[in-house]
C-alpha positions in Angstrom: 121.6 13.4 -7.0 118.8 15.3 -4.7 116.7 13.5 -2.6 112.8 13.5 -2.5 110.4 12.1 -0.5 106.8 11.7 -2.6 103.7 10.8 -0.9 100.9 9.9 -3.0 97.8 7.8 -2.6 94.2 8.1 -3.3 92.0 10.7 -2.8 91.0 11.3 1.1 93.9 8.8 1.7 95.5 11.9 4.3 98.5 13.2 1.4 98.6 16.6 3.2 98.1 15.7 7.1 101.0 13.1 6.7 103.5 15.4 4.1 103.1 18.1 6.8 104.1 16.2 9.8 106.5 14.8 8.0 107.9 18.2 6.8 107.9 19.9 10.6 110.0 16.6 11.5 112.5 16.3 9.0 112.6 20.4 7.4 111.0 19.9 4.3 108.8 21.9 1.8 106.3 20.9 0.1 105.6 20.3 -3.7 102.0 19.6 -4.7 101.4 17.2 -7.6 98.1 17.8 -7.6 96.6 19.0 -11.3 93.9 20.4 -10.1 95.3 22.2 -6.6 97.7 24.7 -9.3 94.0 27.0 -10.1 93.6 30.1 -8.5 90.4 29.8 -6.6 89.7 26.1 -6.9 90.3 25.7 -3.3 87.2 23.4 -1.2 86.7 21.0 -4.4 90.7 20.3 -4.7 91.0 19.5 -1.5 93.6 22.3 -0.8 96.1 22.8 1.9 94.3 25.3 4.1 96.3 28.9 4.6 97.0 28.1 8.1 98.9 24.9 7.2 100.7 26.6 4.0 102.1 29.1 6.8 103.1 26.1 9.0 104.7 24.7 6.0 105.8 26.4 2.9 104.2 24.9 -0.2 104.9 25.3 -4.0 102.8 24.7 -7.2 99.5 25.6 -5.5 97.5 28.7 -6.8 100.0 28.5 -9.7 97.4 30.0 -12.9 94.1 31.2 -13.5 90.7 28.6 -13.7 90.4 29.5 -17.1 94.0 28.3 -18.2 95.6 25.1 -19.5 98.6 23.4 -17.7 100.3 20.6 -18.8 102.2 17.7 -17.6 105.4 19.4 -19.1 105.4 22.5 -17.5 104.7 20.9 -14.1 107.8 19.1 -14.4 109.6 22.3 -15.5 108.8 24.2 -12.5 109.3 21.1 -9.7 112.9 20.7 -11.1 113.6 24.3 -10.4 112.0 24.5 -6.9 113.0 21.0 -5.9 116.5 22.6 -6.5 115.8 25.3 -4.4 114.4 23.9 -1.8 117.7 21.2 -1.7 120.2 23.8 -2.4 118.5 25.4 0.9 119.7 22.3 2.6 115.7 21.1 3.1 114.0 18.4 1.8 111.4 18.4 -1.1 108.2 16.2 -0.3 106.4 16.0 -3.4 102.4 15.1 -2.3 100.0 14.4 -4.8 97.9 12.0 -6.0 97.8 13.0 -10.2 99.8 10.1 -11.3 100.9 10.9 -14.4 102.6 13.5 -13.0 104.6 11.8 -10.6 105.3 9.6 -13.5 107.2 12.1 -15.6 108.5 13.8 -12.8 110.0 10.4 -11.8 111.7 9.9 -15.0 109.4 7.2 -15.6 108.5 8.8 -19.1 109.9 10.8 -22.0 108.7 14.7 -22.2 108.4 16.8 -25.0 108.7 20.6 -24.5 106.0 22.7 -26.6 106.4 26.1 -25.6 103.3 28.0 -26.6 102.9 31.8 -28.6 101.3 33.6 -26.1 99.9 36.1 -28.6 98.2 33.3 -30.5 96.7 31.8 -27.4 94.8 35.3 -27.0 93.6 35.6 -30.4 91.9 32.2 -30.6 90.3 32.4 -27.1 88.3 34.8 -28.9 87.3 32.8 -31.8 84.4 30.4 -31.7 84.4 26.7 -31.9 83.4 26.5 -35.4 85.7 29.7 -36.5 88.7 27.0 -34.5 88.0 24.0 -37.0 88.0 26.2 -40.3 91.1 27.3 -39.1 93.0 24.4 -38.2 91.3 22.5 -41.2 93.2 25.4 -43.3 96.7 25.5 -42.3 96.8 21.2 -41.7 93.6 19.3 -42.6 95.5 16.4 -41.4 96.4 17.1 -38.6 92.5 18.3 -38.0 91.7 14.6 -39.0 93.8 13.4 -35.4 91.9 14.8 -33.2 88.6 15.6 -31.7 87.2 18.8 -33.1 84.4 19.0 -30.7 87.3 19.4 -28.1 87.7 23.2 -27.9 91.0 22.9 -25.9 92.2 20.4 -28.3 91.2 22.4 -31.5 93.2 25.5 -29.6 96.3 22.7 -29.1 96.7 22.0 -32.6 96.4 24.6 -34.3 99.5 25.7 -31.7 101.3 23.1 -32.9 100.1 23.6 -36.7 101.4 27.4 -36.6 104.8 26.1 -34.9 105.3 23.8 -38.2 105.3 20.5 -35.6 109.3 21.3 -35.4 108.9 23.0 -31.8 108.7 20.3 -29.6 112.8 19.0 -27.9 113.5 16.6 -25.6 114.6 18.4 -22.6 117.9 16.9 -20.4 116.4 16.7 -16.7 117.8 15.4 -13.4 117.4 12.8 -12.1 116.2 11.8 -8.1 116.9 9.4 -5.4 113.6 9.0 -4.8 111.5 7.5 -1.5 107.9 6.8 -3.2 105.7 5.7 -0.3 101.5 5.5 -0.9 98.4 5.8 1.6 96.8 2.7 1.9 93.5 1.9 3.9 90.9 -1.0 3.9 88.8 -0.1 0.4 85.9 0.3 3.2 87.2 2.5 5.3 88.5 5.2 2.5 85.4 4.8 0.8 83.9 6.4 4.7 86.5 9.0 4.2 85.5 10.0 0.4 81.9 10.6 1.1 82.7 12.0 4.5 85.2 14.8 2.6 81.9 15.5 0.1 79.7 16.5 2.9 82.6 18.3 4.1 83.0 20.3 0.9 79.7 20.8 0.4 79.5 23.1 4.3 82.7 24.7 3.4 81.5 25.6 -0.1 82.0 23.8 -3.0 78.7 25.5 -4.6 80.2 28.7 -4.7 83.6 27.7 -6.3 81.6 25.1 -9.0 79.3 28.2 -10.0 82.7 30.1 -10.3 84.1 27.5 -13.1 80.2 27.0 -14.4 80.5 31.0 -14.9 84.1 30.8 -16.8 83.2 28.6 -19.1 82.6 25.1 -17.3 83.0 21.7 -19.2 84.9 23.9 -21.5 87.6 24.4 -19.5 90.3 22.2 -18.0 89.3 23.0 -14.4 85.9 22.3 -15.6 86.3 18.9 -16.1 87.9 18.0 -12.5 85.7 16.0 -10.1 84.0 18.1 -7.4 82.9 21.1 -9.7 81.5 19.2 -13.1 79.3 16.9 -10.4 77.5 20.4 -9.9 76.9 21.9 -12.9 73.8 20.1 -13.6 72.3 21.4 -10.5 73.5 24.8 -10.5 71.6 24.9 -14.3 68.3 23.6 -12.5 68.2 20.1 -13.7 68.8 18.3 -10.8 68.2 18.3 -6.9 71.6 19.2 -5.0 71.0 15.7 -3.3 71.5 14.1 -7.0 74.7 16.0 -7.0 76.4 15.1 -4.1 75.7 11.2 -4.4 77.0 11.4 -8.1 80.2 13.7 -6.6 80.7 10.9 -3.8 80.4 7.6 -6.7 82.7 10.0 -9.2 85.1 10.2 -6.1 85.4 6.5 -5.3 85.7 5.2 -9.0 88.3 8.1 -9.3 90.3 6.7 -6.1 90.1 2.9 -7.5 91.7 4.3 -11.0 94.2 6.1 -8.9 94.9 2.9 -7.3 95.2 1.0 -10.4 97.6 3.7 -11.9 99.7 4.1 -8.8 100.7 0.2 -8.9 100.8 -0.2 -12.0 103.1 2.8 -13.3 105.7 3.7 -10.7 107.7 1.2 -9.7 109.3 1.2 -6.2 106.1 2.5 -4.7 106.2 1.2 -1.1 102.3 1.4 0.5 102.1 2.0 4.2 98.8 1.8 6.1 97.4 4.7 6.7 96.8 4.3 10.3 100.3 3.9 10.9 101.9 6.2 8.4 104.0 8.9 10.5 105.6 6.1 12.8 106.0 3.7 9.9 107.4 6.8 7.5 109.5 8.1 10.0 111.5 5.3 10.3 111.5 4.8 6.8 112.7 8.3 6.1 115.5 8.0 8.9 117.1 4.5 7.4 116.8 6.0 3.6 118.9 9.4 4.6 
């Protein structure tokens, strides 16, 4: 059974700072569980490791496909099994950091996956089509099945009419490993991360967050998956001319927070064994921590 270290917390709760120290101490890589960090381009609003500190530290699952793609839960998990066995096979160890909990979640075991493997050919041909020209299709080959789901949902329409074509037989349950896990989480005063979340806003906004939200806003924006992550949707009203850039960066910086206090919520509520460790403290308390568990 492979080991794994996963560090997860809140947003601005220090993931990366700690998993990297941790990773020069004990020779790890790094696996980001960040659903938002695997888009090409989407680098100031995701918070991403910088270049330098991927070169300190060799990272996987960041930059992974393109802004305007989909990427599910499932093929996240498909592609940490294969790397964490890489990376252990190599004789390091895998530090999963991220903060997406639902991925940790199935990566953990902690819930049942179903495997839908996609036609790529069809996927072209319907990104084509309008939204309306989606729902007279899916309504024709399973009006059911169109009755399930949101059809004002482009991405959704796209989905099932996927799964309509594929005659709802594709999907297996896949055999996966399973991990002795160490699950540790970032935890600060609710104060003090809250100083930290609007601190990283104004931080985005110099190192250029605008330009990356126009890029989404220009691919297809609330459309598209990446479109709907916080630190580029905050924007879009601005970068149409309805708003002042000040509206946008409080209503990024409130977004943020309530996003860390559902993270929160998730994180204690959905993995159990998750030990917190104040943030402060993390690389003295984690070392030891690390040391006793291999």
């Amino acid at each position: 059974m492979s080991k794994i270290l996963v560090i997860t917390g809140p947003t601005a709760s220090g993931k990366t700072d700690a998993a990297i120290q941790i990773a020069e101490q004990f020779n790890g890589e790094i696996v980001s569980a960040d659903s938002m960090q695997i888009y090409r381009g989407l680098d100031v609003g995701t918070a991403k490791p910088t270049i330098r500190e991927q070169k300190k530290i060799p990272h996987h699952l960041i930059d992974v496909v393109n802004m305007t793609d989909n990427f599910s839960v499932a093929e996240f998990v498909a592609l940490a099994d294969e790397i964490i066995e890489d990376i252990t096979k190599r004789g390091k160890l895998p530090i999963i950091v991220g903060g997406t909990g639902f991925y940790l979640k199935a990566l953990l075991g902690l819930q049942a996956l179903e495997y839908s493997p996609n036609d790529p050919n069809l996927s072209l041909k319907l990104a084509d089509k309008t939204l309306p020209q989606l729902v007279d299709e899916l309504i024709k080959i399973d009006d059911v099945l169109a009755k399930r789901i949101d059809l004002n949902n482009r991405q959704r329409v796209i989905r099932a009419i996927q799964i309509a074509h594929q005659g709802h037989k594709q999907q297996t349950t896949v055999k996966r490993p399973t991990y002795d896990a160490l699950v540790v989480g970032l935890d600060w005063p609710r104060e003090i991360l809250y100083q930290r979340i609007n601190q990283r806003v104004t931080n985005m906004v110099s190192e250029g967050v605008l330009n990356e939200a126009q890029a989404v806003l220009n691919a297809g924006g609330e459309e598209l998956q990446a479109g709907k992550a916080i630190g580029y949707k905050e924007f879009f009203g601005y970068l149409r001319g309805e708003e002042m850039v000040e509206e946008a960066i409080k209503k990024l910086q409130q977004d943020s927070r309530r996003y860390a206090k559902r993270q929160l919520t998730y994180l204690r509520h959905q993995l159990p064994g998750l030990i917190w460790i104040n943030g402060k403290s993390v690389i003295l308390d984690l070392k030891k921590m690390i040391q006793n568990w291999l």
